[in-house]
C-alpha positions, -999 to 999 in steps of 0.1 A, spaced: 0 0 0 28 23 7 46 18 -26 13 23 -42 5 54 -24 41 65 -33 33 56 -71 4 76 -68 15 107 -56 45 109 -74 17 111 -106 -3 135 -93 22 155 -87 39 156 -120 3 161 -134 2 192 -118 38 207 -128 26 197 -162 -4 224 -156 9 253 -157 32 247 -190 2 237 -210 -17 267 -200 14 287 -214 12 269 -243 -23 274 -248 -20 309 -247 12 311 -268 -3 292 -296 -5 307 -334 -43 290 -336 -56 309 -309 -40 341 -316 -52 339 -349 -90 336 -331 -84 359 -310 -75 384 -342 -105 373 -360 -131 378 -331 -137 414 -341 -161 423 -370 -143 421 -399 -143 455 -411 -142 447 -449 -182 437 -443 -197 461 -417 -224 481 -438 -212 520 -443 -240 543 -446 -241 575 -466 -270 598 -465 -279 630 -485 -298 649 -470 -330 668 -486 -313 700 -487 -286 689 -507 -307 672 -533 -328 703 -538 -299 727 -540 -279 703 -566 -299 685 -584 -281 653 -575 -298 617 -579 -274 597 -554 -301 566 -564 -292 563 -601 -252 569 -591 -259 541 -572 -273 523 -595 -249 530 -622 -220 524 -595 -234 486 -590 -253 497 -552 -284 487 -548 -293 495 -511 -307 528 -511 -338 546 -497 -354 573 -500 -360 586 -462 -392 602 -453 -372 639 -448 -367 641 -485 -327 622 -480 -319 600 -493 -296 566 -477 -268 541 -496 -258 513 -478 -228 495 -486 -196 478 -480 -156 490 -472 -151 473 -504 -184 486 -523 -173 521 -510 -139 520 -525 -144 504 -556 -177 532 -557 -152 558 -550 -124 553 -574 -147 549 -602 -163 587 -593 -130 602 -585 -118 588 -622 -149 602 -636 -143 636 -619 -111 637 -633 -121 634 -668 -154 658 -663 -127 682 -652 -96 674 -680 -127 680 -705 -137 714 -691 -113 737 -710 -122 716 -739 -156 724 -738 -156 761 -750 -183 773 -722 -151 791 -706 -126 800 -732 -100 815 -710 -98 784 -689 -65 769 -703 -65 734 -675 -83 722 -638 -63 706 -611 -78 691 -578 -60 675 -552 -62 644 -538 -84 662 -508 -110 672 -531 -105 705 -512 -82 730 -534 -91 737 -572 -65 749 -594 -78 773 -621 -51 779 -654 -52 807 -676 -40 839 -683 -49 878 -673 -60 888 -704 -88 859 -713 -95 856 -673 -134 861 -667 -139 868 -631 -177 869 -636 -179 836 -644 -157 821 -620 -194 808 -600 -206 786 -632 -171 770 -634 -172 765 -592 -205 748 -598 -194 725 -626 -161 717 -604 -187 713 -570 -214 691 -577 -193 659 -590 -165 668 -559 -198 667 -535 -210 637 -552 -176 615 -543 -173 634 -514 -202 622 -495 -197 585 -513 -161 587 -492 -177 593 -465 -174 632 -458 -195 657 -448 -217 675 -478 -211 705 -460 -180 715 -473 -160 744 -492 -142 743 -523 -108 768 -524 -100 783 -556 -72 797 -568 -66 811 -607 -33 814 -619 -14 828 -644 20 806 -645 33 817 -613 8 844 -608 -22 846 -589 -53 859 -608 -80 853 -581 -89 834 -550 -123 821 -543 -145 796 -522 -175 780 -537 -201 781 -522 -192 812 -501 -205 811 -463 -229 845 -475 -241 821 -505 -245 794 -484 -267 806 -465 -285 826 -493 -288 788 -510 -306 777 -475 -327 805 -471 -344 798 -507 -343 764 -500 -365 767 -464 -386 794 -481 -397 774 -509 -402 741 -489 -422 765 -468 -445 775 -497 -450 744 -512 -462 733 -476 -486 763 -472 -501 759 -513 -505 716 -500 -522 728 -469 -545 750 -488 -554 726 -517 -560 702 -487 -589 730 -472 
């Protein structure tokens, strides 16, 4: 009995140094570090969510559902506000993005070639989308129309920049240059305009309300 006890004892006790090593082990191991990575949600397939709201839709124009649509998304809504919603993947969103930002580039590269603004000469935007570059030269440069070429230039840069995931309320800063020399500086839509825009904008949602109100009497 004693030899067995001895026996015994001598096996528990190794089973319990053994313990502690496996448990190192455990925790050491590539498998369940791997797990342990992977227990997040995987980024690459969380829905992103990009809204537009009513107020930029009326003041723009803009139909974010057939973008959508043309950019391969079909998750949108219209919201009960007047916005309207696109739902869509990290990858959705960048494949979505670098197909708008190309197509922004070209709308701009073909806008001296268009002959609406003869004295514009080239475009440049940067990577941003927050500083435009106007070329041409102080005898052909039109400062009066320097708000139609901001508004050609704005409306594709808000369309990508609310697909990337910014804020629609943003500014545009222009500069026109002649080589080295500056012409004129300009933001688009200036803060007085701005405000101007959302004025109109409250006033004639306002009216349309009061003539529905009346046709409902």
């Amino acid at each position: 009995m004693t030899r067995f006890a001895r026996k015994t004892g001598a096996l528990l006790l190794s089973v319990l140094l053994l313990l502690p090593t496996a448990g190192c082990r455990t925790a050491e191991s590539p498998e369940s570090s791997a797990m342990a990575s992977a227990a997040p949600e995987d980024v690459v397939s969380r829905p992103i969510s990009v809204t537009f709201s009513r107020a930029v839709l009326r003041q723009t124009g803009l139909d974010p559902a057939a973008t959508a649509r043309k950019l391969g998304l079909s998750n949108v809504s219209d919201n009960s506000d007047g916005s309207c919603t696109v739902l869509m993947t990290a990858e959705e969103q960048a494949a979505a993005c670098a197909a708008l930002r190309k197509s922004l580039d070209a709308q701009l590269a073909a806008l001296p070639e268009s002959g609406s603004w003869p004295f514009l000469d080239a475009v440049e935007l940067n990577d941003a989308c927050t500083d435009v570059t106007l070329h041409s030269d102080a005898e052909r440069y039109s400062a009066e129309r320097d708000r139609t070429i901001a508004q050609a230039i704005y409306i594709p840069a808000l369309l990508y920049t609310v697909f990337n995931g910014g804020n629609a309320d943003f500014t545009l800063h222009f500069t026109v240059l002649d080589g080295r020399t500056v012409l004129d500086t300009f933001d688009y839509p200036a803060t007085d305009q701005a405000a101007t825009d959302a004025g109109e904008s409250e006033s004639g949602a306002s009216e349309s309300e009061d003539t529905a109100r009346s046709n409902a009497d």
